[in-house]
C-alpha positions as semicolon CSV with decimal commas, in nm:
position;residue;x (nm);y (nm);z (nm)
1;X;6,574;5,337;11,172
2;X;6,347;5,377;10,848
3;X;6,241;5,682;10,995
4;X;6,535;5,798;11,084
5;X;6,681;5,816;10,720
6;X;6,365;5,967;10,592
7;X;6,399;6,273;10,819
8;X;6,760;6,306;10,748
9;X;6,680;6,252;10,369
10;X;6,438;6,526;10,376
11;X;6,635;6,793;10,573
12;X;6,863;6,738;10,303
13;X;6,653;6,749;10,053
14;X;6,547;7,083;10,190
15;X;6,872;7,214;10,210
16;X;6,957;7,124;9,838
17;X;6,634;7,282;9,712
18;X;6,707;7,595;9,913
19;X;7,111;7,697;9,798
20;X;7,131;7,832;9,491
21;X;7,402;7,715;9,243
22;X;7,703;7,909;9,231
23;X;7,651;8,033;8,898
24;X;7,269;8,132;8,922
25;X;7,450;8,362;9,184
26;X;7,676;8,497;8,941
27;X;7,446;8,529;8,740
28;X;7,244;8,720;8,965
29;X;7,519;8,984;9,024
30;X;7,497;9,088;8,658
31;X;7,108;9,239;8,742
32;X;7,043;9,535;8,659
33;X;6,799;9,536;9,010
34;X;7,005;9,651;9,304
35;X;6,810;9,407;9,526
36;X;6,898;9,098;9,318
37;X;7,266;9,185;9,315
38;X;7,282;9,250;9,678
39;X;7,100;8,960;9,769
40;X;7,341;8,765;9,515
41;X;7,639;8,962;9,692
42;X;7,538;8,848;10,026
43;X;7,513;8,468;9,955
44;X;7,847;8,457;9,766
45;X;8,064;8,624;10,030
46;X;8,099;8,337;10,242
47;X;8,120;8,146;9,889
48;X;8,518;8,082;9,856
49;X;8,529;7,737;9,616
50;X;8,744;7,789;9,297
51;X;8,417;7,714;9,102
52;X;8,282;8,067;9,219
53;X;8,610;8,214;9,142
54;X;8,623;8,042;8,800
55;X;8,227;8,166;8,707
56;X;8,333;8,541;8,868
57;X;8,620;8,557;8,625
58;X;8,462;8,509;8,352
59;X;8,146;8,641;8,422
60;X;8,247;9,010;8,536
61;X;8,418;9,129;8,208
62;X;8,013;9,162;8,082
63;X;7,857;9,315;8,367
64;X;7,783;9,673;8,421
65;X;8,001;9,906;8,673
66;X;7,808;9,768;8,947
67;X;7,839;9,462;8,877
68;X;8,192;9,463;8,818
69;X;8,271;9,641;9,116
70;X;8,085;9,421;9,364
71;X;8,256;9,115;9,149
72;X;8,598;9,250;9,235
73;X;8,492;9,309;9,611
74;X;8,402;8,928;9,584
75;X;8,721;8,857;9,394
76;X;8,947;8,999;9,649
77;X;8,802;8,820;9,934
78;X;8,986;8,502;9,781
79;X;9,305;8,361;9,903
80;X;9,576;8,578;9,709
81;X;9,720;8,264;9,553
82;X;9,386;8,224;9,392
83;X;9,272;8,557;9,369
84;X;9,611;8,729;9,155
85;X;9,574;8,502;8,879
86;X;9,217;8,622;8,836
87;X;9,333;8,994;8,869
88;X;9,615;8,978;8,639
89;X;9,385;8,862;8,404
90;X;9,141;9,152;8,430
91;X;9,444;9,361;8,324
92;X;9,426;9,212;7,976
93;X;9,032;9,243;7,955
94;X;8,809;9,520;7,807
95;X;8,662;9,652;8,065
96;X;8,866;9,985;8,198
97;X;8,696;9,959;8,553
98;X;8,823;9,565;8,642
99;X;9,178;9,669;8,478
100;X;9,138;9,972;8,737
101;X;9,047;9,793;9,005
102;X;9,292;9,470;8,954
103;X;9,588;9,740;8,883
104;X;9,516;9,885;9,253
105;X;9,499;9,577;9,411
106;X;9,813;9,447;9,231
107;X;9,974;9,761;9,354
């Protein structure tokens, strides 16, 4: 039985150690290396907590394009009850490429 719960302590351990938090993800996507945002990109697609949602909205506004834009393809993966708040609020922000690309989705 000892055993037993050591294995299944370790495996998840292991899987701990191995995900990445949320927001070094985020954080990731603001690179300015291609391969760390794409790598960052392809972890947080399947990534759909409001946590995420929460760290992309305020995170994006300070990004460059690319950045931004693969934020928004992120953003718009959401539920649409989650995901218009988040776009309507882009609207209001600096940035002319998230109020572009929040104004087409509204649309």
């Amino acid at each position: 039985m000892r055993s037993e719960l050591g294995v299944c302590a370790l495996l998840l351990l292991g899987s701990l150690t191995s995900a990445q938090a949320p927001a070094d993800l985020v954080a990731k996507l603001g690179s300015s290396d291609h391969r760390t945002r794409h790598g960052a990109l392809q972890k947080l697609r399947s990534d759909k907590t409001p946590e995420t949602l929460a760290l992309l909205r305020g995170a994006l506004p300070s990004y460059s394009y690319h950045g931004q834009n693969l934020g928004l393809s992120l953003v718009e993966r959401f539920p649409r009850e989650l995901c218009e708040p988040v776009m309507r609020s882009f609207l209001q922000g600096k940035p002319s490429f998230l109020r572009l690309g929040a104004s087409v989705w509204l649309y």
